[in-house]
matplotlib code that plots the C-alpha trace (Angstrom):
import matplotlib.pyplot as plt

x = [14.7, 16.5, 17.4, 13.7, 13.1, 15.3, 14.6, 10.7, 11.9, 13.8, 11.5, 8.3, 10.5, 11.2, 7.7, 7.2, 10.1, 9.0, 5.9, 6.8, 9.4, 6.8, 4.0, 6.3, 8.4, 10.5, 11.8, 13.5, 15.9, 17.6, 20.1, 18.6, 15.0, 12.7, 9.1, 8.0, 5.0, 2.3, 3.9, 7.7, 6.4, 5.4, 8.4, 10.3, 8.7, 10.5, 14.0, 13.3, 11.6, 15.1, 17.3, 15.9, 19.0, 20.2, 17.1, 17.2, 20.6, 20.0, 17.1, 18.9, 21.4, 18.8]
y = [-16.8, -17.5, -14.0, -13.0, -15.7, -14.4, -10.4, -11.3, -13.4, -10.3, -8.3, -10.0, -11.1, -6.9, -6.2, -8.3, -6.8, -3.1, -3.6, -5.2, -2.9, 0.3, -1.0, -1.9, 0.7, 2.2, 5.0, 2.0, 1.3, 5.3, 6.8, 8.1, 6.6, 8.8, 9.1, 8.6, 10.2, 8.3, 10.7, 9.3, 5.9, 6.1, 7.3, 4.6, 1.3, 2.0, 2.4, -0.1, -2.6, -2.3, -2.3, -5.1, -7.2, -3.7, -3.4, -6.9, -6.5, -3.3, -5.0, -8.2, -5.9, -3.5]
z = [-35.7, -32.3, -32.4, -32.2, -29.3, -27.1, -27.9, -26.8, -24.2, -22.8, -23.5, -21.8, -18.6, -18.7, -18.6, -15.9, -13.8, -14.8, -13.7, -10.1, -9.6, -10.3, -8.4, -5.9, -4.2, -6.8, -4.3, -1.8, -4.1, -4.7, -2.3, -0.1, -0.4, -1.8, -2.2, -6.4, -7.6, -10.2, -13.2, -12.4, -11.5, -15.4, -17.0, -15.3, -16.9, -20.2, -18.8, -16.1, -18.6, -21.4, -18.3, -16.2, -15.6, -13.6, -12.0, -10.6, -9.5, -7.6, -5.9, -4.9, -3.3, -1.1]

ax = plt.figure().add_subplot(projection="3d")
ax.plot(x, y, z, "-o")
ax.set_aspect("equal")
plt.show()
């Protein structure tokens, strides 16, 4: 049962960074910054959303 807590708790707080870091400026983050089209900014909310924690990371350090 806990197990299932926490995988919707990382999930939902995923969702939530996904969709701030895609409506946000995706393209500030890569090296160098580059501009990130509607099509792209919708293939990254799955790999953004499962890897959140590296998301965050990248963002705290730009």
């Amino acid at each position: 049962m806990l197990f299932f807590l926490a995988a919707g708790l990382y999930v939902a707080i995923g969702l939530v960074v996904a969709f701030a870091f895609v409506a946000g400026r995706p393209g500030h983050v890569l090296e160098p910054p580059a501009e990130v089209s509607p099509g792209a900014r919708v293939l990254l909310i799955p790999g953004a959303m499962f890897l959140w924690p590296l998301v965050v990371a990248r963002w705290w350090m730009t």
